[in-house]
N, CA, C and O atoms as a Tinker XYZ file with bonds, in Angstrom:
   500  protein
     1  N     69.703000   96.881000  109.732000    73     2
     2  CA    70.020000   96.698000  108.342000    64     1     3
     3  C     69.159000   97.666000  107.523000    63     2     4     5
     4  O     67.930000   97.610000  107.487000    81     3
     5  N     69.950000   98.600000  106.836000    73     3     6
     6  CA    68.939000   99.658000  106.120000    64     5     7
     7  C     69.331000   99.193000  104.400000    63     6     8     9
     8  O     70.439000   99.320000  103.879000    81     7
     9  N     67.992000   98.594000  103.691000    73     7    10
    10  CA    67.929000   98.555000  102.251000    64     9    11
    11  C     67.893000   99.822000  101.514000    63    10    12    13
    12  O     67.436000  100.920000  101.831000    81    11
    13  N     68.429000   99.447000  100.553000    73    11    14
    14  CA    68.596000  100.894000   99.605000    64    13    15
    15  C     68.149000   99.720000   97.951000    63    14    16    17
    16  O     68.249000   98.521000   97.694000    81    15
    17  N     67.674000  100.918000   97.238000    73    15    18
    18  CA    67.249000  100.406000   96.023000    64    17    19
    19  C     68.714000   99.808000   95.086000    63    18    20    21
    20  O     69.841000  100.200000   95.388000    81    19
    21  N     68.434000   98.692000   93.789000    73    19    22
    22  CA    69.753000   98.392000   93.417000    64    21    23
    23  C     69.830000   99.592000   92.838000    63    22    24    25
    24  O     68.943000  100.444000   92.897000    81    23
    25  N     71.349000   99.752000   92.008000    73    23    26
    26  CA    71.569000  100.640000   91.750000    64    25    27
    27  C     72.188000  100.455000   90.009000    63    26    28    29
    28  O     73.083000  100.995000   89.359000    81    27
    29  N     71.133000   99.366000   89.732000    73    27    30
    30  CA    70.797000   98.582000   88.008000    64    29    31
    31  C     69.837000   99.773000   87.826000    63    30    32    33
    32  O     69.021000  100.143000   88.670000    81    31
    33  N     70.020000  100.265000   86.743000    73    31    34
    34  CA    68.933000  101.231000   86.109000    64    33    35
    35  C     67.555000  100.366000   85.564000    63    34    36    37
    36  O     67.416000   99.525000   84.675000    81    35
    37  N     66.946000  100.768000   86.191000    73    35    38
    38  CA    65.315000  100.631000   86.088000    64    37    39
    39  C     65.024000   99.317000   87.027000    63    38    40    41
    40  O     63.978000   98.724000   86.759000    81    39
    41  N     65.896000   98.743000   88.193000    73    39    42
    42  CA    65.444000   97.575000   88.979000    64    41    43
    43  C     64.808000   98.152000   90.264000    63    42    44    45
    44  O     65.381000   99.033000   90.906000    81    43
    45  N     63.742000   97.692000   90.587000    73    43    46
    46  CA    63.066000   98.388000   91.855000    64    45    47
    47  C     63.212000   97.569000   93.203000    63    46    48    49
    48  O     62.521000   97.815000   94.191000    81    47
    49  N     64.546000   96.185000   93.138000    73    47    50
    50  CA    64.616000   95.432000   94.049000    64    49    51
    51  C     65.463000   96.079000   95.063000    63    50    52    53
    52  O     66.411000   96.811000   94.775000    81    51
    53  N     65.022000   95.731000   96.492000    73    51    54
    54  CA    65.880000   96.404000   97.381000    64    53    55
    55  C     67.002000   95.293000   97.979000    63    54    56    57
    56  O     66.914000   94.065000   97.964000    81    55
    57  N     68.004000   96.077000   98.469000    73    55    58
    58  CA    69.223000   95.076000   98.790000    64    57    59
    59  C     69.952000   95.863000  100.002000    63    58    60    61
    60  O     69.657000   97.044000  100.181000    81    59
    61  N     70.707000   95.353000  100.668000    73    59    62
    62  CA    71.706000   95.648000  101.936000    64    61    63
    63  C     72.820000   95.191000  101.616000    63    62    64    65
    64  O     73.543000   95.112000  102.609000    81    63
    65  N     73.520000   94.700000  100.280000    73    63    66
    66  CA    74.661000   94.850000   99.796000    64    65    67
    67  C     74.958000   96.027000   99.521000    63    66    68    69
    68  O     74.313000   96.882000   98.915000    81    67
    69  N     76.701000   96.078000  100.324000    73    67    70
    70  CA    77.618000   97.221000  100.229000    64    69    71
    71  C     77.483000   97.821000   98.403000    63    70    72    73
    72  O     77.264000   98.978000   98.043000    81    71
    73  N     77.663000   96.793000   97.662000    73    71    74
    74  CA    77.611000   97.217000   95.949000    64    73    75
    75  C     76.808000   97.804000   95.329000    63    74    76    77
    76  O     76.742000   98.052000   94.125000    81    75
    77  N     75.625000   98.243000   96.853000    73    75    78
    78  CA    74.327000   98.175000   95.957000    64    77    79
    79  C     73.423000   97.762000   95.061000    63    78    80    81
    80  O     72.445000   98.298000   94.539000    81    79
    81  N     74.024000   96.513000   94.965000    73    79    82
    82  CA    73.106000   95.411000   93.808000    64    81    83
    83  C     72.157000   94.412000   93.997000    63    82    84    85
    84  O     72.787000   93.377000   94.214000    81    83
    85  N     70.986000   94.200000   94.024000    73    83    86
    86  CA    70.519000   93.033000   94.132000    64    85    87
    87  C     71.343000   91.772000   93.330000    63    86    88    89
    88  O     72.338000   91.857000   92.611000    81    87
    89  N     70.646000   90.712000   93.678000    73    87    90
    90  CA    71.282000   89.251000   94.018000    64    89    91
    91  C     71.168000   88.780000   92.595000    63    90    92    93
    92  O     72.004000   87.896000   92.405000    81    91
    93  N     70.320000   89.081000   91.324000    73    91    94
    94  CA    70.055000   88.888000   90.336000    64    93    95
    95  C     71.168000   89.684000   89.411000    63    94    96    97
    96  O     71.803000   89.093000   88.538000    81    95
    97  N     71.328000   91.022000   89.681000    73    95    98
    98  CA    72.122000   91.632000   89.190000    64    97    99
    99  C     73.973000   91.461000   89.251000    63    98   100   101
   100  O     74.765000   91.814000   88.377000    81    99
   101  N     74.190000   90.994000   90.202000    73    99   102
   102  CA    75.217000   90.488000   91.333000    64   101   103
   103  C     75.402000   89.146000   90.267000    63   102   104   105
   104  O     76.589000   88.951000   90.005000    81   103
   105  N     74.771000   88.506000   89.825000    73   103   106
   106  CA    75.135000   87.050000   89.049000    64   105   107
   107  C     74.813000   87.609000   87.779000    63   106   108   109
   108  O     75.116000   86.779000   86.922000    81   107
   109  N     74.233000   88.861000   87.157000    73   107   110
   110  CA    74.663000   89.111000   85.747000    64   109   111
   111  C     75.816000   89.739000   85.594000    63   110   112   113
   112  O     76.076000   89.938000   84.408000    81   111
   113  N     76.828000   90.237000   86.554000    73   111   114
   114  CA    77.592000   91.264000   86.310000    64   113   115
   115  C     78.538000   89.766000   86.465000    63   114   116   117
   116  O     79.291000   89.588000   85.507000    81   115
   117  N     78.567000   89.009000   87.224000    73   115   118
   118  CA    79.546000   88.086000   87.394000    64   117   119
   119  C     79.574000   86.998000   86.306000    63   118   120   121
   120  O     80.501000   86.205000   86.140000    81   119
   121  N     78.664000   87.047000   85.729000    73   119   122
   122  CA    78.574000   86.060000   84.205000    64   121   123
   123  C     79.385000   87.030000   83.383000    63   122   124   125
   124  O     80.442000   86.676000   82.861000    81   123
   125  N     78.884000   88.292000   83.260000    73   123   126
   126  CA    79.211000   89.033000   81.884000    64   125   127
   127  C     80.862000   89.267000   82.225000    63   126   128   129
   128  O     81.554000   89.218000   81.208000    81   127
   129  N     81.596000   89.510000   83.470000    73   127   130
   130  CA    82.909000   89.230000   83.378000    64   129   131
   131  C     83.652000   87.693000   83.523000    63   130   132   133
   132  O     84.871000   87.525000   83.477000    81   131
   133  N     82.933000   86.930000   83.655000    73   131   134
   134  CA    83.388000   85.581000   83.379000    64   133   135
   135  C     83.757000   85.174000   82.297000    63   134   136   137
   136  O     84.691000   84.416000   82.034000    81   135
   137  N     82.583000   85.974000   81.232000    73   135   138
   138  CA    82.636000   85.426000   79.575000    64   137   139
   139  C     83.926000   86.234000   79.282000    63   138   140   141
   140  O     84.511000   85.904000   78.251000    81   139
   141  N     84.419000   87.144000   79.945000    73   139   142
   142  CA    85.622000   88.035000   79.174000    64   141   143
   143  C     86.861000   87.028000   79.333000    63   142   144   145
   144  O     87.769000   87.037000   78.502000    81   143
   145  N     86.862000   86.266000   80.296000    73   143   146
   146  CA    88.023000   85.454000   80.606000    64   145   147
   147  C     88.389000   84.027000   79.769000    63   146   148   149
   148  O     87.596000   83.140000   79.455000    81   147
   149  N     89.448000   84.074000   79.580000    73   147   150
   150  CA    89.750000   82.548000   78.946000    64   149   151
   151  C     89.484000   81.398000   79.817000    63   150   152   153
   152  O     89.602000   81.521000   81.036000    81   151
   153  N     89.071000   80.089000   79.180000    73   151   154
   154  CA    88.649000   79.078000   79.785000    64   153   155
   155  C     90.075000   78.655000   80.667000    63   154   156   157
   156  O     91.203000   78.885000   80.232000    81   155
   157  N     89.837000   78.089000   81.796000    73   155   158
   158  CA    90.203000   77.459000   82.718000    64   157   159
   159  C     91.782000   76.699000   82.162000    63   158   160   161
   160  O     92.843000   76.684000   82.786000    81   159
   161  N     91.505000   76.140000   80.869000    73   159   162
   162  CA    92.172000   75.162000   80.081000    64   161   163
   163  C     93.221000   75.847000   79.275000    63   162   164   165
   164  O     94.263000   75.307000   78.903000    81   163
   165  N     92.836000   77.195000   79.011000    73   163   166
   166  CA    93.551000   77.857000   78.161000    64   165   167
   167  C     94.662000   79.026000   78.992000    63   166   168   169
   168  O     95.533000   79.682000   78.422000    81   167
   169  N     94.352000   79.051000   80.413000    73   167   170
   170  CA    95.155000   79.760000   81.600000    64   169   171
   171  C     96.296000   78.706000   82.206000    63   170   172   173
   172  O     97.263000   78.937000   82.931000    81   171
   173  N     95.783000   77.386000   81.595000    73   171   174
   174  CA    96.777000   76.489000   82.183000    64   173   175
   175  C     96.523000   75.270000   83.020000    63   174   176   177
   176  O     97.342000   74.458000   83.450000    81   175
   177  N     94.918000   75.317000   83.195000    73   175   178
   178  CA    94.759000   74.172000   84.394000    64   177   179
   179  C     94.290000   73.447000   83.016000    63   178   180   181
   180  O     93.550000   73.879000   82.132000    81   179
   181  N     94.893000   72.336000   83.113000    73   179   182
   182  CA    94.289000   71.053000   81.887000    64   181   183
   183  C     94.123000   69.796000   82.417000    63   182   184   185
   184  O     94.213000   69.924000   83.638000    81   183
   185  N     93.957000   68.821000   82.171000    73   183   186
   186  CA    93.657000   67.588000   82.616000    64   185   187
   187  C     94.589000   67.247000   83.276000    63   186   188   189
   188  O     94.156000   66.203000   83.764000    81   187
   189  N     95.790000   67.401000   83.735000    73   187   190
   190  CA    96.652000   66.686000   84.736000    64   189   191
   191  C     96.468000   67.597000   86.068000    63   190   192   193
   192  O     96.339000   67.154000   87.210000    81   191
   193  N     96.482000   68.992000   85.677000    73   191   194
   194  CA    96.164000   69.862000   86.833000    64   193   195
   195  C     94.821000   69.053000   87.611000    63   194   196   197
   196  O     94.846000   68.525000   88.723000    81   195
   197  N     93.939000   69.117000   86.887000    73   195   198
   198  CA    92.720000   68.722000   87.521000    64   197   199
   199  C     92.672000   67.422000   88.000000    63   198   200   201
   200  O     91.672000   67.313000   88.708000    81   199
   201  N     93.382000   66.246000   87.927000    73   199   202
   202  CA    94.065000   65.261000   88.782000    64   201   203
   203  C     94.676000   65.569000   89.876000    63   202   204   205
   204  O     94.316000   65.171000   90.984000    81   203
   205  N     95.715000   66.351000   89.648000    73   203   206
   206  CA    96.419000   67.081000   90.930000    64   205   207
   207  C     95.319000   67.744000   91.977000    63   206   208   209
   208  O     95.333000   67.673000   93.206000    81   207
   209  N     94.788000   68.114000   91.500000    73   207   210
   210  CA    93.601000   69.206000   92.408000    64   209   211
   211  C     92.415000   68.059000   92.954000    63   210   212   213
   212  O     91.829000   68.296000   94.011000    81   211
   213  N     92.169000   67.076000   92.336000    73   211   214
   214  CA    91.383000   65.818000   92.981000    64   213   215
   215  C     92.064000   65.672000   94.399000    63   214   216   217
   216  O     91.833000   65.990000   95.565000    81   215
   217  N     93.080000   64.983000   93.624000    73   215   218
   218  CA    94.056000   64.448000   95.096000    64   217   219
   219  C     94.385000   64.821000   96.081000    63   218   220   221
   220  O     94.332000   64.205000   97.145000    81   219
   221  N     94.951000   66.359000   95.816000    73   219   222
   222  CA    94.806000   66.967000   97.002000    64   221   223
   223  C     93.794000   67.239000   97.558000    63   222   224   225
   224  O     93.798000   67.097000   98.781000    81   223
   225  N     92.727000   67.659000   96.993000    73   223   226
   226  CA    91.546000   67.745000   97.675000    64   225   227
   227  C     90.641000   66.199000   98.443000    63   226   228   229
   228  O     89.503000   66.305000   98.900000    81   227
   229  N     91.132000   65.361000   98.443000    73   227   230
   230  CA    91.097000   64.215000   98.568000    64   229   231
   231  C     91.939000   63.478000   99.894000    63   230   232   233
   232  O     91.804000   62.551000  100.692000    81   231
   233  N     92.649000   64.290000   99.628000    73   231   234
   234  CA    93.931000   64.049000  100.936000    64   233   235
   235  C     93.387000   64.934000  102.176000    63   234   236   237
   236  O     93.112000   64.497000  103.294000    81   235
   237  N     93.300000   66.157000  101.776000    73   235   238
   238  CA    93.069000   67.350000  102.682000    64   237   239
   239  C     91.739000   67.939000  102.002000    63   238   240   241
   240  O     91.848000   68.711000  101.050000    81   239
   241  N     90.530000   67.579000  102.484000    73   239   242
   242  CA    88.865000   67.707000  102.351000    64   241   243
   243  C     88.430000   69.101000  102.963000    63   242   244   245
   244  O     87.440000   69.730000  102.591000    81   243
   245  N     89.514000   69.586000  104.184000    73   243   246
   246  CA    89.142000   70.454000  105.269000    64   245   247
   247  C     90.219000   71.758000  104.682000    63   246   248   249
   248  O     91.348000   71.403000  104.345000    81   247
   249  N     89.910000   73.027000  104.586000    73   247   250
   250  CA    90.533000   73.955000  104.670000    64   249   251
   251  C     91.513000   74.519000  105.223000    63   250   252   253
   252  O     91.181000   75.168000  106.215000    81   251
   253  N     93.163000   74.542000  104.851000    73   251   254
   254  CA    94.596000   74.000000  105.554000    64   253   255
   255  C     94.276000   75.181000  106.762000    63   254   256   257
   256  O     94.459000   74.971000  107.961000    81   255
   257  N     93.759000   76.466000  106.189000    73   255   258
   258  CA    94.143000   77.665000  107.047000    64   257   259
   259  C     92.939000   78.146000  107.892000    63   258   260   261
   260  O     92.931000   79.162000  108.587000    81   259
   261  N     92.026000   77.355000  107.747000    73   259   262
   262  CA    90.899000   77.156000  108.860000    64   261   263
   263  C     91.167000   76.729000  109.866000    63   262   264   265
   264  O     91.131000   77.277000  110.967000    81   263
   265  N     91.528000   75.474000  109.526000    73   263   266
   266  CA    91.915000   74.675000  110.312000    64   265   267
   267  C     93.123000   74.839000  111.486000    63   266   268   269
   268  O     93.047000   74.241000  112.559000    81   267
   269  N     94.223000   75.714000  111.143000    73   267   270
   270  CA    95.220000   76.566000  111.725000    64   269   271
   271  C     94.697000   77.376000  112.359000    63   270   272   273
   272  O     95.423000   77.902000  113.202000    81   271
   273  N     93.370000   77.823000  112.291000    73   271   274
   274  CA    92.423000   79.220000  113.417000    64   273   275
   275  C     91.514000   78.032000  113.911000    63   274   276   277
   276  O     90.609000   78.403000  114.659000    81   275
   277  N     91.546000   77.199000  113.749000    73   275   278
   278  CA    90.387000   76.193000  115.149000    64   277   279
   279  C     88.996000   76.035000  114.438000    63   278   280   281
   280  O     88.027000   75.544000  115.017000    81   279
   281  N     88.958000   76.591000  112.841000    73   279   282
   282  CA    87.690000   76.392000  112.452000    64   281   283
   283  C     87.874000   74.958000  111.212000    63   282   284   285
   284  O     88.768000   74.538000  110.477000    81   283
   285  N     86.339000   74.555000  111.565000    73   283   286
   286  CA    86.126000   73.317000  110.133000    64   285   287
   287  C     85.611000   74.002000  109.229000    63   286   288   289
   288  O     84.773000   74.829000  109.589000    81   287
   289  N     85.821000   73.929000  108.284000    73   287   290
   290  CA    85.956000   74.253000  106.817000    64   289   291
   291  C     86.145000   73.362000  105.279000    63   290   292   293
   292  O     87.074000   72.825000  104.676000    81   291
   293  N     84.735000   73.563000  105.084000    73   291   294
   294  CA    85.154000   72.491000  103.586000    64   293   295
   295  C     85.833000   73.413000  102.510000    63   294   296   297
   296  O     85.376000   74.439000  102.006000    81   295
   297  N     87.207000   72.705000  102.250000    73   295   298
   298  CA    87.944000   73.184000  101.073000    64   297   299
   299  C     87.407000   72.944000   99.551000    63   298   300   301
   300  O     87.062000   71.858000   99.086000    81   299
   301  N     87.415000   74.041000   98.966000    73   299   302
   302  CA    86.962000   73.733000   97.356000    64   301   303
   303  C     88.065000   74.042000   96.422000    63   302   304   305
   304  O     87.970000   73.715000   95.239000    81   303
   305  N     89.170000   74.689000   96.912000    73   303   306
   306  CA    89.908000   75.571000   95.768000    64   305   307
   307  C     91.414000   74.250000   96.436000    63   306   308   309
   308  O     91.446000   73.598000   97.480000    81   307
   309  N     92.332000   74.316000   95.405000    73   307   310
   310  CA    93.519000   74.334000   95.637000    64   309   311
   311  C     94.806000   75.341000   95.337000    63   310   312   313
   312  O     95.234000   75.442000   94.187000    81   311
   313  N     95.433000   76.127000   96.506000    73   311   314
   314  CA    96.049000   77.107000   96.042000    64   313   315
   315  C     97.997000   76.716000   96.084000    63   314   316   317
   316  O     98.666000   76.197000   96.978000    81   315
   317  N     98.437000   77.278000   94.607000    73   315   318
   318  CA    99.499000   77.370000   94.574000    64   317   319
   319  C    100.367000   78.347000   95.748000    63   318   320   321
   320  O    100.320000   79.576000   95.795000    81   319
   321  N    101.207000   77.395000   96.721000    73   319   322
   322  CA   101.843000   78.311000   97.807000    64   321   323
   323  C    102.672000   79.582000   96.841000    63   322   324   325
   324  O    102.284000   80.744000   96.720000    81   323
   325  N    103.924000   78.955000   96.212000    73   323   326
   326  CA   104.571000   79.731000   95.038000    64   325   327
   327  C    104.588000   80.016000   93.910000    63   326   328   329
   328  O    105.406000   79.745000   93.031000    81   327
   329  N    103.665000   80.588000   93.895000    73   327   330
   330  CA   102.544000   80.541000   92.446000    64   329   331
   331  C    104.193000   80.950000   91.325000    63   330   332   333
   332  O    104.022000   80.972000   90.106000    81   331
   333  N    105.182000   81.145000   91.712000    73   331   334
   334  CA   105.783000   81.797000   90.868000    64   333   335
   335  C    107.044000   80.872000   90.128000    63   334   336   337
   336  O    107.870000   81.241000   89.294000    81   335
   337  N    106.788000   79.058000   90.991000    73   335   338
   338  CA   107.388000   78.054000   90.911000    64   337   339
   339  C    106.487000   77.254000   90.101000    63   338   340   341
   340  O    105.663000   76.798000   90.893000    81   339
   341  N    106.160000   76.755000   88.653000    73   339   342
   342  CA   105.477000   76.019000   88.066000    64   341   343
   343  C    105.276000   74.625000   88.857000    63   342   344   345
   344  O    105.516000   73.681000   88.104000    81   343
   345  N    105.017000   74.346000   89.759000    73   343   346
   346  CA   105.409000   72.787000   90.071000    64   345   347
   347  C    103.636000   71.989000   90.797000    63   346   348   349
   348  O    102.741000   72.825000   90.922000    81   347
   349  N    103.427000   71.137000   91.029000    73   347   350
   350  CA   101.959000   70.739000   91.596000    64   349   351
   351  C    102.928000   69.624000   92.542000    63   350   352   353
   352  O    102.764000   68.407000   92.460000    81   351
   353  N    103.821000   70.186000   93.325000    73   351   354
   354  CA   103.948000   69.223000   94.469000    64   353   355
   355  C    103.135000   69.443000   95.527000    63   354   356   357
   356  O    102.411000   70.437000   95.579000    81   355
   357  N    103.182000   68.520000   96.478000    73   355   358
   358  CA   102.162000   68.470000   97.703000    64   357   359
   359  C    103.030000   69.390000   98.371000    63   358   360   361
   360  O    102.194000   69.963000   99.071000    81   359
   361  N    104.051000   69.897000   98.627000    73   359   362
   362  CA   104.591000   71.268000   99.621000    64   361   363
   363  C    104.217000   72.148000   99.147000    63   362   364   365
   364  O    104.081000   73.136000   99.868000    81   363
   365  N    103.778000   72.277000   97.387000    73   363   366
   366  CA   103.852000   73.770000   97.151000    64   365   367
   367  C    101.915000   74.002000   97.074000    63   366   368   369
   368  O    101.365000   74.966000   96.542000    81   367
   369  N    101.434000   73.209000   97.538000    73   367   370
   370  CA    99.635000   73.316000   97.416000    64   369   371
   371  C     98.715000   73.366000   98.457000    63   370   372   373
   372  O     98.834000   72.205000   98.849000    81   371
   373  N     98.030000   73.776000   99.060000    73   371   374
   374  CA    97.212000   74.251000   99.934000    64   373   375
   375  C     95.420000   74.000000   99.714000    63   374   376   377
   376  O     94.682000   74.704000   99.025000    81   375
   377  N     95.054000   72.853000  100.480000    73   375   378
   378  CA    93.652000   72.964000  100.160000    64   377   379
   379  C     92.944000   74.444000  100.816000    63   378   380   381
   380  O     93.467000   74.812000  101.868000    81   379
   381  N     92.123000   75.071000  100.429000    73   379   382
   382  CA    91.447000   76.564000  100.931000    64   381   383
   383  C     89.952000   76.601000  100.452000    63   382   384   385
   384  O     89.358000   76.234000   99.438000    81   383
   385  N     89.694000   77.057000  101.341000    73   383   386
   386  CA    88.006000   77.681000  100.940000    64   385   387
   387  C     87.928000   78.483000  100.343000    63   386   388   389
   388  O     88.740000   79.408000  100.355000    81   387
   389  N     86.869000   78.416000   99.566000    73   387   390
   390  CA    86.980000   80.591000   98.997000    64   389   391
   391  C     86.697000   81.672000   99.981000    63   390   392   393
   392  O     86.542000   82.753000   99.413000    81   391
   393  N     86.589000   81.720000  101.181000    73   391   394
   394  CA    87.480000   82.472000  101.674000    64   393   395
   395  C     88.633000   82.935000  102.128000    63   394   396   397
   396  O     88.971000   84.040000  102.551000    81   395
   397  N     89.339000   81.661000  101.940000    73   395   398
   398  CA    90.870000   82.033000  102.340000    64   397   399
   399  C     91.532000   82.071000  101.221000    63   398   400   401
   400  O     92.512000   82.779000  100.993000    81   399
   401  N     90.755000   80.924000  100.123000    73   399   402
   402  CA    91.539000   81.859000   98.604000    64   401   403
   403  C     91.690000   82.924000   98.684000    63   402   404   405
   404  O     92.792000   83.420000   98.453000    81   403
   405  N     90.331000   83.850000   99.139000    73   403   406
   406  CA    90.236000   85.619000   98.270000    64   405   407
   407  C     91.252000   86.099000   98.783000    63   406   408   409
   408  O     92.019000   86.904000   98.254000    81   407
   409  N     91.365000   85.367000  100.464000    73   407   410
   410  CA    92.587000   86.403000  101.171000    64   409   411
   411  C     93.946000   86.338000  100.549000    63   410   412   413
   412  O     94.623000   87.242000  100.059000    81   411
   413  N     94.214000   84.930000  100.694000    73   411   414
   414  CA    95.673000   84.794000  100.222000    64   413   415
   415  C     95.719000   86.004000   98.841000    63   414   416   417
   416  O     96.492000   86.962000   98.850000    81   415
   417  N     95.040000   85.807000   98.062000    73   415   418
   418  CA    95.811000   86.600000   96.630000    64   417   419
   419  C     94.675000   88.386000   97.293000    63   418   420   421
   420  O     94.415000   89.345000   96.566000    81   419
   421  N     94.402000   88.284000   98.296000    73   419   422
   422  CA    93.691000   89.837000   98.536000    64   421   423
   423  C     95.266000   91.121000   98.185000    63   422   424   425
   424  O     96.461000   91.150000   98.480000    81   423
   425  N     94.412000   91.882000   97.510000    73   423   426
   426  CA    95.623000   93.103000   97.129000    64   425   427
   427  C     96.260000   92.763000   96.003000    63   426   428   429
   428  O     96.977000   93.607000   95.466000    81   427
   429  N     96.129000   91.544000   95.469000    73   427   430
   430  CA    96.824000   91.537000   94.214000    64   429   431
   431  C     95.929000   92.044000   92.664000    63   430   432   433
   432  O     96.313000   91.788000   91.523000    81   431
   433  N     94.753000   92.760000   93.020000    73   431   434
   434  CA    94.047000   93.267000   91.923000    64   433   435
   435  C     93.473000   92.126000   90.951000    63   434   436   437
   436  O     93.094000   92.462000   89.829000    81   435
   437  N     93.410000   90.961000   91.303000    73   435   438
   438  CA    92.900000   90.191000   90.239000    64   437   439
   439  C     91.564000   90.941000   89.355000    63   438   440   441
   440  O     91.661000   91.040000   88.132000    81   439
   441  N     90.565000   91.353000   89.941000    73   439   442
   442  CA    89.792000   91.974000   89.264000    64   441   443
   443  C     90.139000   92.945000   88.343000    63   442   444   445
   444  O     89.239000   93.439000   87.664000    81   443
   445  N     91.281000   93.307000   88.199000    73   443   446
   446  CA    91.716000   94.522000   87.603000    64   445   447
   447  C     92.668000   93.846000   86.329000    63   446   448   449
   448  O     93.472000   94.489000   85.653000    81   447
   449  N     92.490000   92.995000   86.246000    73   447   450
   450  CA    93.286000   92.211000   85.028000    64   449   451
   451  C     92.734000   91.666000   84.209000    63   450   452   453
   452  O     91.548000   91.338000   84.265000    81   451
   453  N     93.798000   91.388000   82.921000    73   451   454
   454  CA    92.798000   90.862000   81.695000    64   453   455
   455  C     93.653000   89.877000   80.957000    63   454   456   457
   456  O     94.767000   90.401000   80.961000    81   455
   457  N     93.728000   88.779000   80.352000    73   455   458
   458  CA    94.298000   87.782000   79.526000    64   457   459
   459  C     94.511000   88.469000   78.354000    63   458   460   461
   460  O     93.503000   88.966000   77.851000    81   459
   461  N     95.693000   88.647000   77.717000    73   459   462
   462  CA    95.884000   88.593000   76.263000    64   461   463
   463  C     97.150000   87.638000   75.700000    63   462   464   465
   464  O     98.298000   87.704000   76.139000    81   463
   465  N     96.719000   86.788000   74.694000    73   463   466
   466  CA    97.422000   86.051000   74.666000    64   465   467
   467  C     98.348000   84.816000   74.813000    63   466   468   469
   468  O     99.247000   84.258000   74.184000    81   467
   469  N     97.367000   84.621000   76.464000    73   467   470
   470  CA    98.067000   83.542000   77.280000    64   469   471
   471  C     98.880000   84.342000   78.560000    63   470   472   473
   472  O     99.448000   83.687000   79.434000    81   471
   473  N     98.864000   85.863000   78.561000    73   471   474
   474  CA    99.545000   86.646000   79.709000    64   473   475
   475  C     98.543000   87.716000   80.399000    63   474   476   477
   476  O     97.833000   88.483000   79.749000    81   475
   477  N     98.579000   87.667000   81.470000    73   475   478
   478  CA    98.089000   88.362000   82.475000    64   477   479
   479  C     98.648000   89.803000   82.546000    63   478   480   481
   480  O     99.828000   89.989000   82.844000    81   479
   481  N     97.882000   90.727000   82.298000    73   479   482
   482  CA    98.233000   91.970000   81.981000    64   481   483
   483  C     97.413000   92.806000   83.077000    63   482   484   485
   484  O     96.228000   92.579000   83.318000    81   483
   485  N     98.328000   94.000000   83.846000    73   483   486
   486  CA    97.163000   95.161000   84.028000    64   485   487
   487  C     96.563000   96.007000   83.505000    63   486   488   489
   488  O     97.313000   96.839000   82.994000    81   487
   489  N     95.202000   96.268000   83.340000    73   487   490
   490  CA    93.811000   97.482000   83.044000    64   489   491
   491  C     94.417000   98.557000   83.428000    63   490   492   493
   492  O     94.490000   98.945000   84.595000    81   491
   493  N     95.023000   99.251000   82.176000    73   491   494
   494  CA    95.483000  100.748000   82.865000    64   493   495
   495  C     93.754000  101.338000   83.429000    63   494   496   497
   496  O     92.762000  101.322000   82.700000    81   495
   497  N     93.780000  101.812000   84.851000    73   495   498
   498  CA    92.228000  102.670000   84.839000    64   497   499
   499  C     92.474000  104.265000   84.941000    63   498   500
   500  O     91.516000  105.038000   84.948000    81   499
């Protein structure tokens, strides 16, 4: 494991993250794009969602797609199968870890997007 300095102007902490960031820096960069985002409530998850997301998580504690590769896994997220079907039935929801969240939506650029309005737009870069 070879450390390299972060790569925060004027931090002298060393790190073996690919980003080059120490671990301090790594949770300011992830606050300061958090604050850009609309609350949770205002994207759409509101108090019935968050019932829905109890239950299932309640039903299914263990990670659906872990569990399909032979591993235990505590689930934290609940993911919409057809995100493109408004519905919170139990066919269309998936308990997941955050690692199998990132995968499922991996390639879809979430980082590269921004809320205006109530719509999900792409960051021309």
């Amino acid at each position: 494991m070879i450390l390299k300095p972060c790569r925060h102007p004027g931090c002298i902490a060393l790190t073996d993250r690919r980003d080059s960031l120490c671990v301090k820096h790594v949770r300011q960069k992830w606050r300061e794009q958090s604050a850009k985002l609309p609350t949770s409530h205002a994207r759409g998850y509101d108090g019935q969602w968050r019932k829905v997301r109890a239950r299932k998580l309640a039903m299914n504690p263990m990670c659906e797609r872990c569990e399909k590769d032979g591993r235990v896994t505590l689930a934290y997220l609940v993911h919409h199968i057809d995100r493109h079907t408004n519905n919170n039935r139990d066919d269309n929801l998936m308990a997941l870890c955050t690692h199998c969240h990132t995968q499922e939506h991996k390639g879809e650029g979430f980082g590269r997007r921004e809320w205006k309005g109530g719509n999900q737009t792409e960051i021309d870069e």
